[in-house]
KELO-677440 format. One record per residue (C-alpha): residue number from 1; x, y, z. Coordinates in steps of 0.001 Angstrom, whole numbers. Example, Ala and Ser with C-alpha at 12.3 -4.5 7.8 and 13.67 -1.06 7.14 Angstrom:
<nodes>
[1; [12300; -4500; 7800]];
[2; [13670; -1060; 7140]];
</nodes>
This chain:
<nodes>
[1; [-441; 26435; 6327]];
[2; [3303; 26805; 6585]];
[3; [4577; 29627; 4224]];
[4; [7903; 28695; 4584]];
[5; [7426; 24494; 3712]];
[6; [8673; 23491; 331]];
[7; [6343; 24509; -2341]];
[8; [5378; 20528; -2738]];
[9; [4583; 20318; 471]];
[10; [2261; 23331; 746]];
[11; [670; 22531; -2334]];
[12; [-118; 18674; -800]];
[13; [-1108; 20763; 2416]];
[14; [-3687; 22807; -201]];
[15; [-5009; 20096; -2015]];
[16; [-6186; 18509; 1389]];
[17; [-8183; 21802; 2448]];
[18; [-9458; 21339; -1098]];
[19; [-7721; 24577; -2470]];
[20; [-6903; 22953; -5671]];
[21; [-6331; 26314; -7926]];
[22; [-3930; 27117; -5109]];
[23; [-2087; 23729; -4873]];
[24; [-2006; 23848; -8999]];
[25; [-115; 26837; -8443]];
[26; [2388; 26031; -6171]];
[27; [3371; 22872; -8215]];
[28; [3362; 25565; -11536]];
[29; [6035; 27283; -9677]];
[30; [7715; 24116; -8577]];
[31; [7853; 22183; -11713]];
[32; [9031; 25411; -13617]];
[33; [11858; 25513; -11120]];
[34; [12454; 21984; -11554]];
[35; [12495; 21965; -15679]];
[36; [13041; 25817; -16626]];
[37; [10132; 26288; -18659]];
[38; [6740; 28059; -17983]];
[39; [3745; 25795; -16932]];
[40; [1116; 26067; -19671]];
[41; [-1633; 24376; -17604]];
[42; [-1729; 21804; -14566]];
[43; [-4597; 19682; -13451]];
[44; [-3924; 17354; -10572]];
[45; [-5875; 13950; -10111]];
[46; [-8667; 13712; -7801]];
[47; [-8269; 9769; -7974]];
[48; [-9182; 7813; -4051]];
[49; [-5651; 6089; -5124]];
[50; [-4104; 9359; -4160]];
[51; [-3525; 8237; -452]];
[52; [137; 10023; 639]];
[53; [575; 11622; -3129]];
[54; [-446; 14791; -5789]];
[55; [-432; 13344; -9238]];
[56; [-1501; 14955; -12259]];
[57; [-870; 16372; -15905]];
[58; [582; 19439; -17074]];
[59; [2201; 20798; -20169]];
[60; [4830; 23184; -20591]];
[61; [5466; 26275; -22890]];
[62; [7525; 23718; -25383]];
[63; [4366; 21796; -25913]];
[64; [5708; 19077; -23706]];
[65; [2833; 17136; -22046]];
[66; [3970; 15401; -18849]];
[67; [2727; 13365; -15657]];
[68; [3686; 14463; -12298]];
[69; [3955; 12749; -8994]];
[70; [4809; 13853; -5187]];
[71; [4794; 11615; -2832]];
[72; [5486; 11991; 880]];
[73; [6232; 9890; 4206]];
[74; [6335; 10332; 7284]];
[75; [10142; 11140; 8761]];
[76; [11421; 11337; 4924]];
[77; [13060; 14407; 5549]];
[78; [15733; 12723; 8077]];
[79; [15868; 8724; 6195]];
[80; [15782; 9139; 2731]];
[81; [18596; 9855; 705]];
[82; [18259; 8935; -2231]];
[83; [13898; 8616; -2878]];
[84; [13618; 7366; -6455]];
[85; [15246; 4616; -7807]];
[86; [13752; 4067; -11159]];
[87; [17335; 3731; -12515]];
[88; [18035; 604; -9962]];
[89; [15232; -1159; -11282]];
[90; [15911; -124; -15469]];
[91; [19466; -1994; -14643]];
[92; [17973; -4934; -13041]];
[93; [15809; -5520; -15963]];
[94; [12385; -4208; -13951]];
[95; [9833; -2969; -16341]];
[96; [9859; 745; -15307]];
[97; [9228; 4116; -16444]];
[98; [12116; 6693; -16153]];
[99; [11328; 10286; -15140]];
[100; [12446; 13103; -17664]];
[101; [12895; 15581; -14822]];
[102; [13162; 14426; -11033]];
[103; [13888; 16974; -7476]];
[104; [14894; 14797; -4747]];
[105; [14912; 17386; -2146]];
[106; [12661; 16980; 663]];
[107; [8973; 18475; 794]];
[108; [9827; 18944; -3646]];
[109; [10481; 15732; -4440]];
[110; [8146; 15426; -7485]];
[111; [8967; 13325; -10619]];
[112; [7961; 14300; -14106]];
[113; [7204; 11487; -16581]];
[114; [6137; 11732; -20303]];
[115; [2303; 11879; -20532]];
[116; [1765; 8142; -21975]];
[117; [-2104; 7738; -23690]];
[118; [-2492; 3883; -21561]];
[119; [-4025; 3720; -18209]];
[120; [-2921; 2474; -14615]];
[121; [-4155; -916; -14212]];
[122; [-5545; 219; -11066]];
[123; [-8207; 2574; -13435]];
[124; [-8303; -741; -16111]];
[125; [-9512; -3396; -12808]];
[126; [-11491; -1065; -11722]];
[127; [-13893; -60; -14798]];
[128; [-13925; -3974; -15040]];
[129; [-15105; -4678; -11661]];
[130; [-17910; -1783; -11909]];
[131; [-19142; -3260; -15607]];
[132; [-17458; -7210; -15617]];
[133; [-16900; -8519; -19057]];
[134; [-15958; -12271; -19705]];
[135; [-14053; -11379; -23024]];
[136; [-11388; -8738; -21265]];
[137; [-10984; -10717; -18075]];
[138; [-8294; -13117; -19575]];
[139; [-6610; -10152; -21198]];
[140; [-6124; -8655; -17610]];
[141; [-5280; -12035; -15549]];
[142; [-2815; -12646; -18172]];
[143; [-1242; -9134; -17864]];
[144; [-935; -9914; -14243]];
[145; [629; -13147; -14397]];
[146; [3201; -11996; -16403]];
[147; [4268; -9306; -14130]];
[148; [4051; -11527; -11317]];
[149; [6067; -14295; -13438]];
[150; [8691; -11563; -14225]];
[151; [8952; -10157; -10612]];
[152; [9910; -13783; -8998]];
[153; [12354; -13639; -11910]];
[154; [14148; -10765; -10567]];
[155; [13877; -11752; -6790]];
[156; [15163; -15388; -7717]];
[157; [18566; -13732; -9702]];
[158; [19156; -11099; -6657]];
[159; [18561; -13046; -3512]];
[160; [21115; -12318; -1281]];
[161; [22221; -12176; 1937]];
[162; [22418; -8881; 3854]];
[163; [23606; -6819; 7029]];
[164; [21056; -5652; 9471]];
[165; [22417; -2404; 8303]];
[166; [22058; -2553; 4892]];
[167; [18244; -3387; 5822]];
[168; [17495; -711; 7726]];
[169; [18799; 1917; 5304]];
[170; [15712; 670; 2921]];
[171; [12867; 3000; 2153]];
[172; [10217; -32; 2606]];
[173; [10389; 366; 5949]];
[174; [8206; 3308; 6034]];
[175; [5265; 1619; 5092]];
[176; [5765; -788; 7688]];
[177; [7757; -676; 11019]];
[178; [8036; 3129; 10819]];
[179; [4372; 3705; 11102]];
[180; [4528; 1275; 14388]];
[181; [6770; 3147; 16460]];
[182; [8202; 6441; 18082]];
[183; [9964; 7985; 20742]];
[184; [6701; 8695; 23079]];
[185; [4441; 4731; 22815]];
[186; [4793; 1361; 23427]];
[187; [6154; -1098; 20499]];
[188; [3696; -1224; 18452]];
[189; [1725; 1589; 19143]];
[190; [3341; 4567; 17973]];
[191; [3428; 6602; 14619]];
[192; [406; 6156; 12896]];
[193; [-1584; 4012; 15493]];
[194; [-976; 6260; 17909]];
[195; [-2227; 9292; 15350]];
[196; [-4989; 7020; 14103]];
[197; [-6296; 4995; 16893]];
[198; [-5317; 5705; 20359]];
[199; [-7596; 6951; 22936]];
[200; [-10089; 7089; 20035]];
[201; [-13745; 5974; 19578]];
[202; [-14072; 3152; 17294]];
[203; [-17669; 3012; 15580]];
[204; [-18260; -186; 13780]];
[205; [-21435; -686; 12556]];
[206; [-23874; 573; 14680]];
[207; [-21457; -327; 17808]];
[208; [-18838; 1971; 19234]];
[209; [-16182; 1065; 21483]];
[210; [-13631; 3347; 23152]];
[211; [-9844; 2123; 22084]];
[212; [-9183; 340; 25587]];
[213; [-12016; -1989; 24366]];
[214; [-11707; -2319; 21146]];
[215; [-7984; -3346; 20950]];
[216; [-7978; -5955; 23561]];
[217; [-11652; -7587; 22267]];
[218; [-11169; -11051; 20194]];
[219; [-13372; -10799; 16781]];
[220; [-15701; -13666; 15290]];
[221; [-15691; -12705; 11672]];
[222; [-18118; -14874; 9705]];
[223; [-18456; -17413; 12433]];
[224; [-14206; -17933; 12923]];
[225; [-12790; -17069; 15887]];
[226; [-9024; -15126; 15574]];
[227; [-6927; -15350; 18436]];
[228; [-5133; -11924; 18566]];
[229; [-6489; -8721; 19364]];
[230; [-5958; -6004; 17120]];
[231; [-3017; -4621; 20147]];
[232; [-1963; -7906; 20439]];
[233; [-1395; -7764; 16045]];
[234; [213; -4241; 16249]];
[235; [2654; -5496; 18507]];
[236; [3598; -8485; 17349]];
[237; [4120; -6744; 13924]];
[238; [6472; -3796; 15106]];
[239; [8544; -6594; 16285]];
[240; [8559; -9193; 13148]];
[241; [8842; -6218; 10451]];
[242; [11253; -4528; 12189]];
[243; [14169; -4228; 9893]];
[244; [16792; -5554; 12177]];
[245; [14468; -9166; 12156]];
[246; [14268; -9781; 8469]];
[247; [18118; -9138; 7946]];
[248; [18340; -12676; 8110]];
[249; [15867; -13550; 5694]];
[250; [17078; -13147; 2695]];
[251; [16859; -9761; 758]];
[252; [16037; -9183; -2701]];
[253; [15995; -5952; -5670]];
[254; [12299; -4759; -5559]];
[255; [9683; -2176; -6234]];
[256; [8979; -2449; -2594]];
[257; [4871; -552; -3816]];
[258; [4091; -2231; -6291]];
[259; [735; -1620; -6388]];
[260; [-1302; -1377; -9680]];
[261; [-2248; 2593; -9098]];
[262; [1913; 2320; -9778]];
[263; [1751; 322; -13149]];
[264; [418; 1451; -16543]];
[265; [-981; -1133; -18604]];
[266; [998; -503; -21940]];
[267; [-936; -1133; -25180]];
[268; [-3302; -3411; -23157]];
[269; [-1091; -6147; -22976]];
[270; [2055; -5681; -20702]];
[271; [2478; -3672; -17682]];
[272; [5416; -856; -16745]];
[273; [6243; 612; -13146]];
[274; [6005; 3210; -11833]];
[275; [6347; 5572; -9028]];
[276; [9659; 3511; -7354]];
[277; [9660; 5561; -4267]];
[278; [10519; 2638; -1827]];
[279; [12764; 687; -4373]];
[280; [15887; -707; -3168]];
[281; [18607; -3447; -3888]];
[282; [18552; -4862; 29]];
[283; [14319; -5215; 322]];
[284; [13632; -8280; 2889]];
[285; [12239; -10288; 505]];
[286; [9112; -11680; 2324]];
[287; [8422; -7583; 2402]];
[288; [9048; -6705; -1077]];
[289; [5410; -8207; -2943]];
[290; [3271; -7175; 414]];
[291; [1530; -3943; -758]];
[292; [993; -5153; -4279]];
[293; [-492; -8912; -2908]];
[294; [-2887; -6485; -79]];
[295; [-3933; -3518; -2292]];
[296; [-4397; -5521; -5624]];
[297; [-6331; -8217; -4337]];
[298; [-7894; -7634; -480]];
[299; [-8471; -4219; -897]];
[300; [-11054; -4339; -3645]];
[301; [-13826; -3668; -4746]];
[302; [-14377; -206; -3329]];
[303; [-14370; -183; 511]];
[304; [-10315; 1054; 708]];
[305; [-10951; 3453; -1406]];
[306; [-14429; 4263; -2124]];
[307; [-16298; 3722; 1579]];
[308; [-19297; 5225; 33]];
[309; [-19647; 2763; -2673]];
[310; [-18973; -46; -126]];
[311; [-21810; 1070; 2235]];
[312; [-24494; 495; -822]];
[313; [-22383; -2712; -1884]];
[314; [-22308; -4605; 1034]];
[315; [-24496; -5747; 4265]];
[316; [-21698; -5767; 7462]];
[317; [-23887; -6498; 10686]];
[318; [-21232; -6093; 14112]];
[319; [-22409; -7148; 17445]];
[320; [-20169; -6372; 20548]];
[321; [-20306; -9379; 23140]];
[322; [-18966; -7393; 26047]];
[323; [-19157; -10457; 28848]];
[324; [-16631; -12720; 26386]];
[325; [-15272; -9059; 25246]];
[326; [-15428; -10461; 21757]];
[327; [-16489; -8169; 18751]];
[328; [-18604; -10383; 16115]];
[329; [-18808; -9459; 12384]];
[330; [-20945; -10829; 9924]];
[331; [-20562; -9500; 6111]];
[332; [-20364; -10346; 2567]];
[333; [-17298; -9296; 1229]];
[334; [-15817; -11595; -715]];
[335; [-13129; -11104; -3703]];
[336; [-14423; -10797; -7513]];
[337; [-13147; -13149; -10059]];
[338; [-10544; -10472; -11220]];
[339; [-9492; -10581; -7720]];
[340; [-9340; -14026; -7251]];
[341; [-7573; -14901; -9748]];
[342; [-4907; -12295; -9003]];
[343; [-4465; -13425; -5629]];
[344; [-4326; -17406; -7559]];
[345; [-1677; -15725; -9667]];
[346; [491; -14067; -6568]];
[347; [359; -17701; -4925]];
[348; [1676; -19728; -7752]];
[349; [3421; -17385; -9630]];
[350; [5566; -15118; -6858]];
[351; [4881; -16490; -3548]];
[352; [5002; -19932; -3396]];
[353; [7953; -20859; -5694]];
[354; [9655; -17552; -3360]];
[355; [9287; -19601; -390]];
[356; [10430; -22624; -1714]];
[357; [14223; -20962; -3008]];
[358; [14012; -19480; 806]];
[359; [13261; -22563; 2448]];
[360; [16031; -24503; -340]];
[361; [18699; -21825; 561]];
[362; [18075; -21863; 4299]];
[363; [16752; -18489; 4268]];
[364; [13372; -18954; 5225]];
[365; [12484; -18202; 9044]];
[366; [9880; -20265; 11023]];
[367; [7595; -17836; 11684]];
[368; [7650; -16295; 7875]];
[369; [4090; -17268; 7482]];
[370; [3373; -14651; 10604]];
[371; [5225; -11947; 8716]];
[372; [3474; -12152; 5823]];
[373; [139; -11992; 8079]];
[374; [1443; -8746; 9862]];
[375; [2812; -6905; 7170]];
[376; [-389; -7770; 5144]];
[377; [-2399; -6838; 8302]];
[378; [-651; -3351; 8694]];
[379; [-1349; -2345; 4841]];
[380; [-4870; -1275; 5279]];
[381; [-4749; -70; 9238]];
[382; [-1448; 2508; 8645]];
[383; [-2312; 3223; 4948]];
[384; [-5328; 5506; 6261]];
[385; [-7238; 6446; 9132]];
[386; [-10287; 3496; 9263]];
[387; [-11764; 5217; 11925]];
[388; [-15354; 6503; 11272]];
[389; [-14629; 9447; 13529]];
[390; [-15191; 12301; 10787]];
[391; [-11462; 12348; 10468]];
[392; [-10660; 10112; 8000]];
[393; [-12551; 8992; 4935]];
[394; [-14225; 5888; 6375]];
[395; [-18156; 5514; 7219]];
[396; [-18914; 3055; 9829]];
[397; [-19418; -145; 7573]];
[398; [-16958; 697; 5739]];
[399; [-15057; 446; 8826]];
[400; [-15839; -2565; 10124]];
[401; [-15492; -4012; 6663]];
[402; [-12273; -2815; 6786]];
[403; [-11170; -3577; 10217]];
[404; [-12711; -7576; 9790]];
[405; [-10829; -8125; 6763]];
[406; [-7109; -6816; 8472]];
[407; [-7845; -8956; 11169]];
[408; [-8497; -12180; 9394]];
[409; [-5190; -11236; 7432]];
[410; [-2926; -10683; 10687]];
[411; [-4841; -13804; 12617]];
[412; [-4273; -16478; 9295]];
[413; [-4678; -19773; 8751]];
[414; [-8638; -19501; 8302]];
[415; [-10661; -17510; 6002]];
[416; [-8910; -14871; 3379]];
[417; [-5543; -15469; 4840]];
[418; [-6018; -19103; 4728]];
[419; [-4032; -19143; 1505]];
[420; [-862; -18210; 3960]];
[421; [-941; -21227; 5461]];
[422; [-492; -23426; 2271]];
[423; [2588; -21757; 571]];
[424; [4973; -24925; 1477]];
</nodes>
């Protein structure tokens, strides 16, 4: 470990050797730097929502109880000015919680929020989709539709049109484009792929296939054939999300991660953001809803973020066809009735009345329907290593799992992306 890094950093750097006691103590020194009191006590979250991040609780020697968040990207260090933006979205009207103490500075930037008693909804879905009750499952659909009504809303009353350079000075972009590319790989296949995936063994299922293979095989998932090849999708996404081809598209005030590990679900009813690290007044606005429509809906139940769980959950059989070079899954994922009616909820409540004022305004592009594939395509494949390679997190059905589902999203038109198709 670096000495020398930030003491955010290190203590990120400790807690992924699994030196928590040291990481705790780094952030104590941090976050009494940051407010000027003495840390009392400090436990960070163990949570498998935790992907880029430290989270956790502490409480100072004024009895103040607080939550605390680091996040990091990727490159932040040289592109972001200006991290949080929690006061953006408080003056748009967003729904958000405002930090009581906040360091911007690279490798500290850690927010401090008052310790609220309610839950992420993330925690909420989640107990409900391990034990499903029929009388809290309108409670939570409804708490979602809201949120959903309220975001369209605020991307209806800030649609605007942009310069490619206001664009590319958004945060967002991390998630996406930046992850694609760098100075050393093809379009497409730099940043994270390359760190992830290139020149890699990819074991799916019982199968393995070398990289060469497995990014220029065609899949059969459930007996539909998808034209492009997971290369073929990495490419075509570094050059759709890049941020100089959505200027034109119409941007919009956003969250830009709106996921629900980022939103507490306030006296069970109504539901507050958090966590605005990608927020921005100049978000393309087919980008903006991505990560929230991919990790609330497609990435549950468990096999994002609990590959274990997934393994005993679900039966993923993979066959490799080597004279078509066509990799053939066969599995029974499928999305839970809390899911379901989330995604039913993104459809009519953000997305399809979104396209519709694009398409009215002349903003809409032809090929929008492939940039929502892509982008929804890239959130599980540069979110975290899915290789089952003992690097990342992911066990072999949990990989293929993982890998079948991102393709059917990027591909479209047929299966769980077939929604895509029917937004006009």
């Amino acid at each position: 470990m670096d000495n020398q890094a930030p003491l955010a950093a290190q203590a990120n750097t400790l807690a992924k050797q699994g030196q928590w006691q040291q990481a705790s103590d780094k952030l104590a020194l941090l976050i009494a730097q940051i407010t000027g009191h003495t840390v009392q006590t400090i436990q960070i979250n163990r949570d498998q929502y935790s992907l880029n991040s430290l989270n956790g609780f502490t409480q100072l020697d004024t009895d103040e109880a607080l939550f605390f968040k680091y996040h990091h990207e990727e490159g932040e260090e040289k592109s972001i000015e200006e991290y949080y933006r929690a006061e953006l979205l408080r003056n748009y009207g967003f729904p958000v919680d405002l930090p009581l103490y906040a360091c911007k500075e690279p490798g500290r930037q850690l927010l401090l929020y008052r310790k609220r008693h309610t839950e992420r909804f993330a925690d909420v879905c989640r107990r409900w989709e391990a034990h499903p009750d029929a009388t809290t499952l309108p409670k939570l659909i409804k708490a979602q539709q809201q949120l959903d009504q309220l975001t369209l809303t605020k991307a209806r009353n800030s649609l605007h049109r942009v310069s490619v350079q206001q664009v590319k000075q958004e945060a967002i972009h991390q998630l996406f484009y930046h992850r694609l590319v760098d100075d050393h790989h093809p379009l497409g296949l730099g940043g994270r792929v390359a760190k992830f995936y290139l020149d890699k063994t990819i074991k799916l299922g019982q199968q393995s296939l070398d990289w060469s293979q497995f990014s220029r095989y065609r899949w059969q998932i459930n007996g539909i054939h998808y034209p492009f090849t997971v290369a073929e999708l990495f490419s075509q996404s570094a050059q759709r999300l890049a941020p100089q081809s959505l200027a034109d598209h119409g941007a919009i005030v956003a969250h830009g991660d709106a996921h629900n590990a980022n939103v507490w679900f306030e006296d069970e009813q109504t539901l507050t953001l958090f966590d605005p690290a990608f927020a921005g007044e100049n978000i393309p606005a087919l980008l903006a809803e991505i990560k929230a429509t991919f990790h609330n809906i497609f990435a549950h139940p468990y096999w994002l973020y609990e590959p274990d769980i997934a393994q005993e959950h679900y039966q993923v059989e993979v066959r490799i066809d080597h004279p078509t070079q066509q990799i053939v899954v066969q599995h029974n994922w499928q999305l839970t009735d809390l899911r379901q009616a989330f995604l039913d909820s993104k459809i009519n409540n953000y997305w399809r009345p979104l396209i519709a004022q694009l398409k009215a305004q002349q903003s809409l592009p032809e090929h929008y329907q492939q940039v929502i594939q892509l982008a929804l395509f890239c959130c599980p494949t540069l979110v975290l290593d899915l290789t089952a390679n003992g690097y990342g997190q992911h066990n072999q059905q949990s990989s293929a799992l993982g890998w079948a589902i991102a393709v059917a999203l990027g591909n479209g038109g047929q299966g769980p992306g077939q929604w895509i198709s029917q937004l006009l």
